[in-house]
MIZARO-903199 format. One record per residue: residue in three letters; x, y, z of N, C-alpha, C in turn; residue number from 1. Coordinates in steps of 0.05 Angstrom, whole numbers, m for minus. Example, Ala and Ser with C-alpha at 12.3 -4.5 7.8 and 13.67 -1.06 7.14 Angstrom:
// MIZARO-903199
- res  nu  nv  nw  cau  cav  caw  cu  cv  cw  n
- ala  264  m114  156  246  m90  156  264  m66  156  1;
- ser  257  m45  142  273  m21  143  258  1  157  2;
// end
This chain:
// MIZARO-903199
- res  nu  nv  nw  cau  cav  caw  cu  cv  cw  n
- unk  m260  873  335  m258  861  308  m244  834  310  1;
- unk  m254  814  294  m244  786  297  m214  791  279  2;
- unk  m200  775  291  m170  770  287  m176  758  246  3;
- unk  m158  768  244  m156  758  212  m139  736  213  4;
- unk  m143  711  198  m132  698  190  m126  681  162  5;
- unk  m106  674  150  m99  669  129  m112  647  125  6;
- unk  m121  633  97  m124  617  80  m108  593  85  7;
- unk  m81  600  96  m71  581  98  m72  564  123  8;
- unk  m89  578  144  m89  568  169  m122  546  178  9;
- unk  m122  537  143  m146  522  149  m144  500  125  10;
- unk  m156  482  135  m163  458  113  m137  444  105  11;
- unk  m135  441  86  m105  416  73  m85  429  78  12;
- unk  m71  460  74  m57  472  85  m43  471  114  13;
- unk  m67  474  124  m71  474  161  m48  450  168  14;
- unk  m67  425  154  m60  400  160  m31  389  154  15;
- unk  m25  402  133  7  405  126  32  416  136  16;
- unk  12  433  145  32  448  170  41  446  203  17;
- unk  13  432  200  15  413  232  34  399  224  18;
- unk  35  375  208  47  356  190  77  364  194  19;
- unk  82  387  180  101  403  178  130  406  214  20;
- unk  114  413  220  124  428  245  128  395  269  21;
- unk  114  378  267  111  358  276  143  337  267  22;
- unk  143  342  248  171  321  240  203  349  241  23;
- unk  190  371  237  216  397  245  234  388  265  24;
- unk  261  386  266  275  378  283  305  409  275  25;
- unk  304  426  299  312  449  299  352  444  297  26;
- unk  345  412  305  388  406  305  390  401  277  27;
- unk  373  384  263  379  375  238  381  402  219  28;
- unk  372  426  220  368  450  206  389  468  212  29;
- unk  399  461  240  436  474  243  452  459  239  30;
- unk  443  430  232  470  408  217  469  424  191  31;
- unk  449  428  177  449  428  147  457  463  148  32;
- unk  454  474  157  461  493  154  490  507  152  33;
- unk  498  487  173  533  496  173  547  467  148  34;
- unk  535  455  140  550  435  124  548  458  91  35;
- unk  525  468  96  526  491  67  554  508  66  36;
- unk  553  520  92  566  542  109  589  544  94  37;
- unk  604  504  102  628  500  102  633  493  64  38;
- unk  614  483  46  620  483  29  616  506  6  39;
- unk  596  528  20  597  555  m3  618  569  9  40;
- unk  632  568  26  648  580  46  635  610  52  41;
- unk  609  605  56  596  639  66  577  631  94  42;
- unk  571  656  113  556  650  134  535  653  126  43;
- unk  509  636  146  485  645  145  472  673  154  44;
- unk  484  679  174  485  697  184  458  701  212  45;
- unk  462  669  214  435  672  232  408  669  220  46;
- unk  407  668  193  376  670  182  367  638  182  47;
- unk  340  640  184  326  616  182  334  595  156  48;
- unk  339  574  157  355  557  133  342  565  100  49;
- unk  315  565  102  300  576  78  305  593  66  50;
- unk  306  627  85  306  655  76  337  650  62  51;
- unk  362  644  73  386  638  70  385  631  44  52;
- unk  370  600  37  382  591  10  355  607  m16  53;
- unk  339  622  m1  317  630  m23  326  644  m51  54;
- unk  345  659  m54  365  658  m77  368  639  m91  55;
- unk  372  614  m80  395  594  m99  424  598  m105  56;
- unk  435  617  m88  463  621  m98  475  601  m80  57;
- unk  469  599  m53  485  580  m38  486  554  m48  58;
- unk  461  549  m53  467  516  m69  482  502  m86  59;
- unk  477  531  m108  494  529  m136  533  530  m126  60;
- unk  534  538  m105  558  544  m101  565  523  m92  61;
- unk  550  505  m70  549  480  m53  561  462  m79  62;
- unk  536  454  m91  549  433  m121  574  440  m132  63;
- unk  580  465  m140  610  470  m152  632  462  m126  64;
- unk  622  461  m117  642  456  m94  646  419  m96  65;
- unk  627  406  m95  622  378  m93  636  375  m123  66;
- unk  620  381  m151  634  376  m170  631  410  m193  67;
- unk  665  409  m191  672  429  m195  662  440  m236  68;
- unk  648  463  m236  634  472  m258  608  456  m268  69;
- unk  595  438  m249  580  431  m254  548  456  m257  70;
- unk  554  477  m247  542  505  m255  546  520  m257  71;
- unk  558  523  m293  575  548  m303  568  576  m290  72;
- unk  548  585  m297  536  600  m290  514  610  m269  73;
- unk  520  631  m239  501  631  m221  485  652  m222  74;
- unk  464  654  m222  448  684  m225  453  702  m200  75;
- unk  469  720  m196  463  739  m186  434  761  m180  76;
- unk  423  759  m199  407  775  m200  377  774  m179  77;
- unk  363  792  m164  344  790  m154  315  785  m160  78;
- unk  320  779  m186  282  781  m204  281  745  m193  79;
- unk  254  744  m189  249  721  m175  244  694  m198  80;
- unk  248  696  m220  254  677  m230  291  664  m237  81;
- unk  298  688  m235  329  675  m241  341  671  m215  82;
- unk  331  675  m191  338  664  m163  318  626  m162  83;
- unk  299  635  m173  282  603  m181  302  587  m195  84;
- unk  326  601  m218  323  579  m238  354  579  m221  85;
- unk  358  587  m208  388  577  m192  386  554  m177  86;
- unk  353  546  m162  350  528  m154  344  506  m166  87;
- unk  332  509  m190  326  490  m204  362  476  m224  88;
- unk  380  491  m222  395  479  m236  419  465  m212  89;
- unk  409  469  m187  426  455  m163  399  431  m167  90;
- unk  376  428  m171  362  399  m173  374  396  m198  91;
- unk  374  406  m215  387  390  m251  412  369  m243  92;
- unk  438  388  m225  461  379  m226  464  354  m204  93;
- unk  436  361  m185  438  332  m166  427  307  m188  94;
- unk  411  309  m190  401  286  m218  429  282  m247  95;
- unk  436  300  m250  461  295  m276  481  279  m272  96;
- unk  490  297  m247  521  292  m235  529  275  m217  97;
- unk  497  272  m193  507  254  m175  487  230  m177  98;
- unk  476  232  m194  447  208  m204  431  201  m181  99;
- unk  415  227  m167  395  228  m150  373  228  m162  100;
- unk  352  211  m142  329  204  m161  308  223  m147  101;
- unk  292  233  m162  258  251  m158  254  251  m128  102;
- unk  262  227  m111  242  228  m87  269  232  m62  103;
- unk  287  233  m77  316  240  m56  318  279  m56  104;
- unk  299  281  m72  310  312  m76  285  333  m65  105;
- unk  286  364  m53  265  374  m52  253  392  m79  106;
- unk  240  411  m72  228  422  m97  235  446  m93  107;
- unk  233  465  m124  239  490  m121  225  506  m106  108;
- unk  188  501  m103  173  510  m84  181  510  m60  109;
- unk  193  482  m49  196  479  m20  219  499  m3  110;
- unk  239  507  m28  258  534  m16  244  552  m25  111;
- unk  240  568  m43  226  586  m52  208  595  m34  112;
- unk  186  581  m45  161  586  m27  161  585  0  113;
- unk  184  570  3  184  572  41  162  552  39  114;
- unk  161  520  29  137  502  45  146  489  51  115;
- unk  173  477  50  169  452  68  208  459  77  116;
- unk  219  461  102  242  458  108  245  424  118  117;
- unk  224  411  123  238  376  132  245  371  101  118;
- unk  231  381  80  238  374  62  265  379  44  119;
- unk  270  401  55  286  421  43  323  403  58  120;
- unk  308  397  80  340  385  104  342  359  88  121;
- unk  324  334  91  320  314  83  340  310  59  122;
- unk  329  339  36  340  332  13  373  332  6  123;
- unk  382  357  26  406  362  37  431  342  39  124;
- unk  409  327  58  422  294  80  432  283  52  125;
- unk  415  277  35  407  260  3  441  273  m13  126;
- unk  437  296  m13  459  310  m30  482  304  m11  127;
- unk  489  307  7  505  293  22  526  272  11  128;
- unk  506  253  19  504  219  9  508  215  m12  129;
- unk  503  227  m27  513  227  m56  534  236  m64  130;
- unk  543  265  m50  571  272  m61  594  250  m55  131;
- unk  588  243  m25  603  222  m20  609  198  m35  132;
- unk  583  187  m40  592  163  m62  602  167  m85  133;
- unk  595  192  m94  615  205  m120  640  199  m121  134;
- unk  647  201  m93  688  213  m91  696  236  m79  135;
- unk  662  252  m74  676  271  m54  684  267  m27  136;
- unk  711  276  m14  717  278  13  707  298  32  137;
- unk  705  314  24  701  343  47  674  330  62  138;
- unk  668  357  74  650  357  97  618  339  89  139;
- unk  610  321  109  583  302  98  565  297  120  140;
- unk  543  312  115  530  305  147  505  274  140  141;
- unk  508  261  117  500  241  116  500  223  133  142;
- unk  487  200  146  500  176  162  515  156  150  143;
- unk  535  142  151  546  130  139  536  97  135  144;
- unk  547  93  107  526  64  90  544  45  104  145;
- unk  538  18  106  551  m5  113  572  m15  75  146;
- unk  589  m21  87  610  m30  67  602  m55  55  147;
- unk  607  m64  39  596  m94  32  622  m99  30  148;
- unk  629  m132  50  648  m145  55  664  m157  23  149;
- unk  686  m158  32  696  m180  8  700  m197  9  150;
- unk  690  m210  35  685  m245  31  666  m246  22  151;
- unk  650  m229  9  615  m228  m11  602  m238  20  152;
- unk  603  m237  39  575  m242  63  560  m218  57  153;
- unk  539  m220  72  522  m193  78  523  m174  89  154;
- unk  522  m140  74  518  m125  94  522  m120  111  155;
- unk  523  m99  134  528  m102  159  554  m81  172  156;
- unk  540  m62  188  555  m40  206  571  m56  223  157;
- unk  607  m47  225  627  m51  241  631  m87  239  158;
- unk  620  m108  232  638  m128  240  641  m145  206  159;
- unk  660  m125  188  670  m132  160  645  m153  153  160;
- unk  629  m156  148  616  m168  129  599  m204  145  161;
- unk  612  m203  173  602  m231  184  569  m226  193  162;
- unk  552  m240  196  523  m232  207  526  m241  234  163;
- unk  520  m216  243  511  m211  279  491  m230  289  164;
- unk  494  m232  320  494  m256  330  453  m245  331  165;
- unk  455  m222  334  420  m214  326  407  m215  307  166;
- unk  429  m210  291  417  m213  258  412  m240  255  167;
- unk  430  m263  260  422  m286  261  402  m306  275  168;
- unk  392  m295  293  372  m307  303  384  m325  329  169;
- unk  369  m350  317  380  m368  339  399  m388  326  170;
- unk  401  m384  303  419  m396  288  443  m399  292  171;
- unk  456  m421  306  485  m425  308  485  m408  334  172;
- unk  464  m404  348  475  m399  383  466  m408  405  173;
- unk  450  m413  407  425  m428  414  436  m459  418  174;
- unk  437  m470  448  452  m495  443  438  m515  435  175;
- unk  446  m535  413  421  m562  402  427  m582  413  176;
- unk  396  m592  423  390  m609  446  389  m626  428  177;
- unk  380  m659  444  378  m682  433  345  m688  424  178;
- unk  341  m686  405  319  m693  403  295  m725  406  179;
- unk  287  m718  427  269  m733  434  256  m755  416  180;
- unk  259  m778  417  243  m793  387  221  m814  418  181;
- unk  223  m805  447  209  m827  457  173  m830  447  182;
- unk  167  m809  444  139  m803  431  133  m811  400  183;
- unk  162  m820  384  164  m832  355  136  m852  353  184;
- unk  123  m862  334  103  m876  325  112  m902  332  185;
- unk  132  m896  311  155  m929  312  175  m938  323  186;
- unk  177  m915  355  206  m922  375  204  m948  379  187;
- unk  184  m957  389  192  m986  405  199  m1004  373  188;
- unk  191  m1004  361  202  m1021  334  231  m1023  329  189;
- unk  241  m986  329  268  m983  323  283  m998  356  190;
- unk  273  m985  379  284  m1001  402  290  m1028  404  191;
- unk  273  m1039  397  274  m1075  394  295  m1081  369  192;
- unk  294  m1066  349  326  m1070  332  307  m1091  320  193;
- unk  276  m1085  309  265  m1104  291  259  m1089  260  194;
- unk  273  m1066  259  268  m1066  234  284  m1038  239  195;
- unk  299  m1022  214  313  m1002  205  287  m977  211  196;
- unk  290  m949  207  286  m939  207  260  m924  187  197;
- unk  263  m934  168  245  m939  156  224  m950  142  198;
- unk  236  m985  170  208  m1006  163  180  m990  176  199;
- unk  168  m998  175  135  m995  173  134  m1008  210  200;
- unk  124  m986  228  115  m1004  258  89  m1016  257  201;
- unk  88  m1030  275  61  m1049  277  37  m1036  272  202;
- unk  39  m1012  284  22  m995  292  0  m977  255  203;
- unk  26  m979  240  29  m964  217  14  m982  203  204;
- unk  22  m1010  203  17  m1034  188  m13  m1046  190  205;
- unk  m25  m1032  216  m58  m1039  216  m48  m1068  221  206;
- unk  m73  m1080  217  m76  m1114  222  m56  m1129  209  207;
- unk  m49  m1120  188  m48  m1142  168  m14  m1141  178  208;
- unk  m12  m1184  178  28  m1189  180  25  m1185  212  209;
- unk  4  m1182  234  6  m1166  257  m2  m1189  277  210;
- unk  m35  m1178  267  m49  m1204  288  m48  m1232  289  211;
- unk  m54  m1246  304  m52  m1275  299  m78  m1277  287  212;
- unk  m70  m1303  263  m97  m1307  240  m99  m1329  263  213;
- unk  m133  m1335  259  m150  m1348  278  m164  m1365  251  214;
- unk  m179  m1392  262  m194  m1400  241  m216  m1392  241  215;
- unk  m235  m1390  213  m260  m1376  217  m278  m1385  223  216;
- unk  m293  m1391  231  m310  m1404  253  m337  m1409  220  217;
- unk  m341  m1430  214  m376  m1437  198  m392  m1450  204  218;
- unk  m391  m1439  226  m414  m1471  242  m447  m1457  236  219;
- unk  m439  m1427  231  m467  m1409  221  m476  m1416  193  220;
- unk  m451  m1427  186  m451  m1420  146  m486  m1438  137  221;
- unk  m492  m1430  119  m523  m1447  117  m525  m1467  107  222;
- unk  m487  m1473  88  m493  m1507  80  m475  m1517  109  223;
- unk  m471  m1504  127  m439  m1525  144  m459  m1557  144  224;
- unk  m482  m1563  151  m487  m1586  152  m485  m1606  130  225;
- unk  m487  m1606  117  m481  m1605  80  m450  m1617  75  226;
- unk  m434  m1595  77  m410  m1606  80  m394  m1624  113  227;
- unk  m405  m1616  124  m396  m1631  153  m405  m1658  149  228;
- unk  m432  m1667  134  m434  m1702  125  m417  m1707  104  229;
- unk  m400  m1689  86  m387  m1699  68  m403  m1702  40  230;
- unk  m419  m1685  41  m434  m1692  17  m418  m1673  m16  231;
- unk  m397  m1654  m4  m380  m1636  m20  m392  m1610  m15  232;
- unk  m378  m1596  m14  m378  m1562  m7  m392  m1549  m29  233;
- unk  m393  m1563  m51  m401  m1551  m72  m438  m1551  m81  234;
- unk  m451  m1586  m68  m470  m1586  m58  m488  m1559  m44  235;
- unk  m517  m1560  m61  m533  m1550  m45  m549  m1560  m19  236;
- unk  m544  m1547  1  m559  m1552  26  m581  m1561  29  237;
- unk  m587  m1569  53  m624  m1582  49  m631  m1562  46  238;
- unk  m631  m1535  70  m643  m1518  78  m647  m1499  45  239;
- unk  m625  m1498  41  m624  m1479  6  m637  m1490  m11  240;
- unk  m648  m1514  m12  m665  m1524  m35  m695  m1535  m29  241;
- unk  m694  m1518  1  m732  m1518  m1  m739  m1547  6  242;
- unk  m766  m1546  0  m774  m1573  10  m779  m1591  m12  243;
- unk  m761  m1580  m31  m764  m1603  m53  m742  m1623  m49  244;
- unk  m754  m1645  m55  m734  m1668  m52  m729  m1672  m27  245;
- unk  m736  m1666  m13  m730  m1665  25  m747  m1674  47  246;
- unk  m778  m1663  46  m792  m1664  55  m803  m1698  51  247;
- unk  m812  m1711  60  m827  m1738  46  m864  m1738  40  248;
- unk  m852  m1750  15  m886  m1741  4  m903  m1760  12  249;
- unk  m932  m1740  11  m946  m1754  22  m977  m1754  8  250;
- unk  m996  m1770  14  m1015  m1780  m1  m1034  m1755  m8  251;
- unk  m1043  m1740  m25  m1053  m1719  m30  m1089  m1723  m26  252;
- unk  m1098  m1713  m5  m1127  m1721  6  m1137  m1710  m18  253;
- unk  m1164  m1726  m33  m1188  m1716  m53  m1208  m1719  m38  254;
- unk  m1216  m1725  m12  m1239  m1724  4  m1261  m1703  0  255;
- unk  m1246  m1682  2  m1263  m1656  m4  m1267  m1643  m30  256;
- unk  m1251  m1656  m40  m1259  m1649  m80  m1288  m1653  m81  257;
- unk  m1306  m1630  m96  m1327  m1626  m103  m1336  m1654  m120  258;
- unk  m1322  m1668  m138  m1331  m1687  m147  m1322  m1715  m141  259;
- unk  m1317  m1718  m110  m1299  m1738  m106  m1315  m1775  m101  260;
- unk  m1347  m1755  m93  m1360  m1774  m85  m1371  m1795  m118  261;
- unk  m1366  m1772  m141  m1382  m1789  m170  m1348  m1809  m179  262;
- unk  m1323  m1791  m169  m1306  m1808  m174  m1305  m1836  m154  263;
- unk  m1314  m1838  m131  m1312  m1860  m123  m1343  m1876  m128  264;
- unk  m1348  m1869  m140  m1373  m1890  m149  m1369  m1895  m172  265;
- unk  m1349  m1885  m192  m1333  m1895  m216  m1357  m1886  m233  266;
- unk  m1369  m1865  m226  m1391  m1853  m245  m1388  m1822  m262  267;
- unk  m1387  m1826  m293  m1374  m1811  m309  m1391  m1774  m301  268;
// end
């Protein structure tokens, strides 16, 4: 016969539980376990952290301990909703009393139902951290927050409030060299001590103020002959005015005119 297996050992479940067991860390679940220990003042007795708090009495007892009557009343009783609502009023009094928010806390399912113990420690760590900032002293398996200095600097574990030489980078450690200007645009300008720092180099300035002006050469221009006799610059050129007026006229042959021979016989 094939092995039976649960519903839960397949699909999104499955995957949650891989999930699950993958971030489980077996020290963090005997930290949290004796930090309960020491504040309901009862043993676990060896049981798995879950089965332990599946009641809700330990918890409820945990909080009165952190802040005292913050849950008048603990259910004794075994019917599985008033062991539920014991848990639910250790989440009430973490949100009331120590102003923990939704995603610092676990769920009643996750003890109850036995689903999630990273979740269940996690939330623990959270309640911790909180009693502490409250004002409670006793036992805290939280890690401890960095102080904020009172010279108002930043943040920052063990050295009162100054920023570490990592935190800072290279800032202020790192020795500063001289910076190089031989590759500058305008060194040799500033070198020569011909102009401040913010005159304009030759280079910047293009031609102009730079090059030597040259004269412009019009020996191409199409009146230069024109003005080179002095006739005024303003004069049009031979060449620009065609062959009128320029050319010398000359006798216009009628030889070949169709009627040239009745004109030279002076006949109408």
């Amino acid at each position: 016969m094939a092995e039976h297996r649960s519903d839960l050992d397949y699909g999104l479940d499955a995957d949650l539980k891989a999930k699950e067991a993958a971030k489980y860390d077996p020290a963090l679940e005997k930290m949290a376990t004796g930090f309960l220990e020491d504040l309901a003042g009862e043993s676990s007795g060896g049981q798995p952290l879950l089965k332990w708090l599946k009641d809700g009495k330990v918890l409820c007892k945990a909080m009165n301990k952190v802040k005292p009557g913050a849950i008048p009343k603990v259910n004794d009783s075994t019917m599985p909703f008033k062991q539920m609502e014991n848990i639910a009023n250790f989440l009430q009094a973490c949100r009331k009393e120590l102003g923990m928010k939704e995603n610092d806390l676990f769920t009643t399912p996750d003890v109850y139902d036995e689903r999630s113990v990273v979740n269940t420690i996690n939330g623990l760590i959270n309640f911790s951290r909180a009693a502490t900032k409250g004002g409670f002293s006793g036992p805290s398996i939280a890690p401890k927050e960095a102080e904020k200095s009172t010279t108002g600097k930043k943040w920052e574990i063990g050295t009162g409030g100054d920023v570490s030489k990592m935190n800072m980078g290279s800032l202020g450690i790192m020795e500063r060299a001289h910076l190089d200007t031989t590759h500058d645009i305008n060194f040799g300008n500033k070198a020569a001590g011909t102009g401040t720092s913010g005159d304009a180099t030759k280079l910047s300035m293009g031609s102009s103020g730079v090059m030597e002006r040259t004269e412009v050469s019009k020996s191409n221009d199409i009146n230069f002959g024109n003005k080179s006799a002095g006739t005024g610059s303003g004069d049009v050129s031979m060449m620009s005015k065609g062959s009128s007026e320029v050319m010398e006229r000359t006798q216009v042959s009628h030889a070949n005119n169709i009627d040239f021979g009745a004109k030279s016989a002076k006949k109408p």
